[in-house]
C-alpha positions as YAML, in Angstrom:
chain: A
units: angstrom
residues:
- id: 1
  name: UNK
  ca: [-40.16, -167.88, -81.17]
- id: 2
  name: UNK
  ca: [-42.09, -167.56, -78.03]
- id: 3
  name: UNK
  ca: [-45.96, -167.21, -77.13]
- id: 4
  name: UNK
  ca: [-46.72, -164.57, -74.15]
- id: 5
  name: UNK
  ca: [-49.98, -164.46, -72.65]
- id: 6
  name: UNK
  ca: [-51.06, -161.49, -70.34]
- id: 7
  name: UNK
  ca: [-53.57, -161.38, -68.03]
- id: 8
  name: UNK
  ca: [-54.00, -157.47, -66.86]
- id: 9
  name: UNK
  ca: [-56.64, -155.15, -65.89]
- id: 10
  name: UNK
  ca: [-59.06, -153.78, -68.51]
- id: 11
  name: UNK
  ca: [-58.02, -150.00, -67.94]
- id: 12
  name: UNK
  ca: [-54.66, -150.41, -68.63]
- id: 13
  name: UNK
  ca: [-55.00, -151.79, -72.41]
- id: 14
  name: UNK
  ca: [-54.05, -148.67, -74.31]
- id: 15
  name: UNK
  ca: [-51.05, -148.22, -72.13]
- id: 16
  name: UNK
  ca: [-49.58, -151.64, -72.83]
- id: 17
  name: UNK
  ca: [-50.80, -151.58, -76.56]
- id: 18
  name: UNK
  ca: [-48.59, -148.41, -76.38]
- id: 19
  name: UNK
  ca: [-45.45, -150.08, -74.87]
- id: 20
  name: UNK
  ca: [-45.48, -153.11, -77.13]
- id: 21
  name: UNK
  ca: [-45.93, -150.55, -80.18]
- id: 22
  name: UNK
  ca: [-42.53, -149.21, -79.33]
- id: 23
  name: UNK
  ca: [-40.86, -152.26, -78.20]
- id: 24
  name: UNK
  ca: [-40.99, -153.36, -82.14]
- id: 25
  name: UNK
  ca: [-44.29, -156.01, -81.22]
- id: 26
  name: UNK
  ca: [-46.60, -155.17, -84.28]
- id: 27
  name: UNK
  ca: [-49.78, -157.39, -83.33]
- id: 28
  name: UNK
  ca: [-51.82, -159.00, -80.89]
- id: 29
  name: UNK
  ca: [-55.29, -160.59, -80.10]
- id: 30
  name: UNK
  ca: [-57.15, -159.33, -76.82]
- id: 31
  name: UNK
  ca: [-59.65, -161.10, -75.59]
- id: 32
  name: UNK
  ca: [-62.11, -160.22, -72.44]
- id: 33
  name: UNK
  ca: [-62.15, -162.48, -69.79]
- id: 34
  name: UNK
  ca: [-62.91, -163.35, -66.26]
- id: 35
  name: UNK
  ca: [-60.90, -164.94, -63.22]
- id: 36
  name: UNK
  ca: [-59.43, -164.60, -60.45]
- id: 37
  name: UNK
  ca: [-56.19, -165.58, -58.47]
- id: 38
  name: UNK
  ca: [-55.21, -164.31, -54.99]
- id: 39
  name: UNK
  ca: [-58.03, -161.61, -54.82]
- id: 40
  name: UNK
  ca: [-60.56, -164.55, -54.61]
- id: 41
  name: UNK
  ca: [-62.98, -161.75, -55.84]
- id: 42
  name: UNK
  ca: [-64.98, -159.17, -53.53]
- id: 43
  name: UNK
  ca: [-68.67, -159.16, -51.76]
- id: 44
  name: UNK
  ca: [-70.79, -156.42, -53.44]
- id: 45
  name: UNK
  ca: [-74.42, -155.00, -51.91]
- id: 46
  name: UNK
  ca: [-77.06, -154.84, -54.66]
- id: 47
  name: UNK
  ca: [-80.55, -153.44, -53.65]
- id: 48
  name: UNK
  ca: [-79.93, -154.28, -50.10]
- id: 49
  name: UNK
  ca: [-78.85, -158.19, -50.78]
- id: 50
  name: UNK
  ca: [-75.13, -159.27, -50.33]
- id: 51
  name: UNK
  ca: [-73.64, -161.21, -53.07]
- id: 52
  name: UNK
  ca: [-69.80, -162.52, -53.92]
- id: 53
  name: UNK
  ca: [-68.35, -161.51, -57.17]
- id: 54
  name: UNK
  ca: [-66.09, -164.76, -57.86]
- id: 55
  name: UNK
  ca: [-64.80, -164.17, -61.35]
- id: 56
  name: UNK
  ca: [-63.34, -160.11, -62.03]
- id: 57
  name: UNK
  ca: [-63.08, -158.77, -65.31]
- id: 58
  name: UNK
  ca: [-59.73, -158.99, -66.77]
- id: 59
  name: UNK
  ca: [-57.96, -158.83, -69.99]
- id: 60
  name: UNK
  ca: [-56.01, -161.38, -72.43]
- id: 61
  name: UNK
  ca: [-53.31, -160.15, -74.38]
- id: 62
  name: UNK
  ca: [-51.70, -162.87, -77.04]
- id: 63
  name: UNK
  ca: [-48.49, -161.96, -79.16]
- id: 64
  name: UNK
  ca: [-46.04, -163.81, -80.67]
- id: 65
  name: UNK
  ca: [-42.37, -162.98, -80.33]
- id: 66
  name: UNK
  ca: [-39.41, -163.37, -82.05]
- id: 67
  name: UNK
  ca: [-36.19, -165.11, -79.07]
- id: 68
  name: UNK
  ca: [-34.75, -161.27, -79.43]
- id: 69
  name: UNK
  ca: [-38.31, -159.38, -78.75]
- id: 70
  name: UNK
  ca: [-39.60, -161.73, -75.69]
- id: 71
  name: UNK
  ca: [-37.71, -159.47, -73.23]
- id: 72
  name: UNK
  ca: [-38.49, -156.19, -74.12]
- id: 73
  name: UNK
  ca: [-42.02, -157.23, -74.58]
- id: 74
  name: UNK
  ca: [-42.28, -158.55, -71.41]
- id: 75
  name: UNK
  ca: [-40.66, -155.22, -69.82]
- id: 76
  name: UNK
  ca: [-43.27, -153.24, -71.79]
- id: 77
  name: UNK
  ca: [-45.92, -155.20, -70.35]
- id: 78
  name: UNK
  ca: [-45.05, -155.76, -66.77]
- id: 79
  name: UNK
  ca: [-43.60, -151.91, -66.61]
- id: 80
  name: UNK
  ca: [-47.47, -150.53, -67.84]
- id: 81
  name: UNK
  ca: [-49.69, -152.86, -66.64]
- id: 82
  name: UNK
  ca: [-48.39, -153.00, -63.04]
- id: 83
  name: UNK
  ca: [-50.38, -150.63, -60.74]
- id: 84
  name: UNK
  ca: [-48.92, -152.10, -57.20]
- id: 85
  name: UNK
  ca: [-52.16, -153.72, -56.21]
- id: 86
  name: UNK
  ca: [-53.42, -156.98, -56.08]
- id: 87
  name: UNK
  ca: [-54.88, -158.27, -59.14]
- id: 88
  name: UNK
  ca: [-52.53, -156.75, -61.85]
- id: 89
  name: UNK
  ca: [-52.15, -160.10, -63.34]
- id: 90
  name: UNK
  ca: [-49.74, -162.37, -64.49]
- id: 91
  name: UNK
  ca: [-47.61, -162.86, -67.47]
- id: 92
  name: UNK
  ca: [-47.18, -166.66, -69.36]
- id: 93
  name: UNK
  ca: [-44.46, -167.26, -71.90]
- id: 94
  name: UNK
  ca: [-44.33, -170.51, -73.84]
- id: 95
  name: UNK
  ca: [-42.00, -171.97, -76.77]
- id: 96
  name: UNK
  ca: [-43.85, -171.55, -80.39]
- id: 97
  name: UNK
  ca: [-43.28, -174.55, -82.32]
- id: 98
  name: UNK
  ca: [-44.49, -172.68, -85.60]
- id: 99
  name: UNK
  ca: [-46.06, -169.88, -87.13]
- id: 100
  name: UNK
  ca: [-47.70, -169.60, -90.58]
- id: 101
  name: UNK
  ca: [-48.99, -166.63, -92.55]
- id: 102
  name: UNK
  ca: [-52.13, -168.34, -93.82]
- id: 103
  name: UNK
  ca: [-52.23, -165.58, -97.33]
- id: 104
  name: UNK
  ca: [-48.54, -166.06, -98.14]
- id: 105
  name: UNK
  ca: [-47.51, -168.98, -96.43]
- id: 106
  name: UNK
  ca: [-44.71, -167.73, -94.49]
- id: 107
  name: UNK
  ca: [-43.71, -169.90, -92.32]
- id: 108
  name: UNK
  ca: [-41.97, -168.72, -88.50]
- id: 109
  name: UNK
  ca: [-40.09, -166.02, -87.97]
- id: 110
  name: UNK
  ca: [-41.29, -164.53, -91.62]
- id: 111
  name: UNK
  ca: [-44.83, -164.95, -90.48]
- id: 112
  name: UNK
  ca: [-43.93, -163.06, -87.26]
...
């Protein structure tokens, strides 16, 4: 079992929610978040005053895989959330020690 965390752009959400939908991934958490990496943010003009924007909105996507899943999961997610540009994000993947359905008590792949 594996953990992948996704960091993408907000607009592209629905597309990779799609993509993981038919790659057989059935749930995830999403959370909205702020960073940045190599863009180091941009300088915005606001009633006349300069100001740096450090942190960008981005999104984080959480799913846990099954060992057979993690690489068409991570093809649905680099292949929609990719744009070309700087700032399309970056995508973690980490082993998962254990999973457990907390109503049935699954444990691993079950409680995938």
């Amino acid at each position: 079992m594996l953990w992948i965390t996704a960091i993408i752009k907000p607009f592209k959400l629905d597309e990779v929610r799609e993509a993981l939908a038919e790659a057989g991934v059935h749930g995830m958490t999403v959370t909205e978040v702020k960073g940045f990496g190599r863009q180091h943010g941009h300088t915005e003009l606001y009633r006349g005053a300069e100001y740096v924007v450090d942190f960008l909105p981005k999104l984080k996507i959480e799913i846990a895989v099954s060992d057979e899943q993690v690489e068409q999961a991570i093809e649905a997610i680099a292949g929609t959330a990719r744009t070309g540009k700087v700032g399309d994000g970056k995508i973690f993947v980490s082993p998962l020690e254990q999973v457990i359905r907390i109503r049935t008590q699954e444990v691993d792949a079950d409680a995938l």
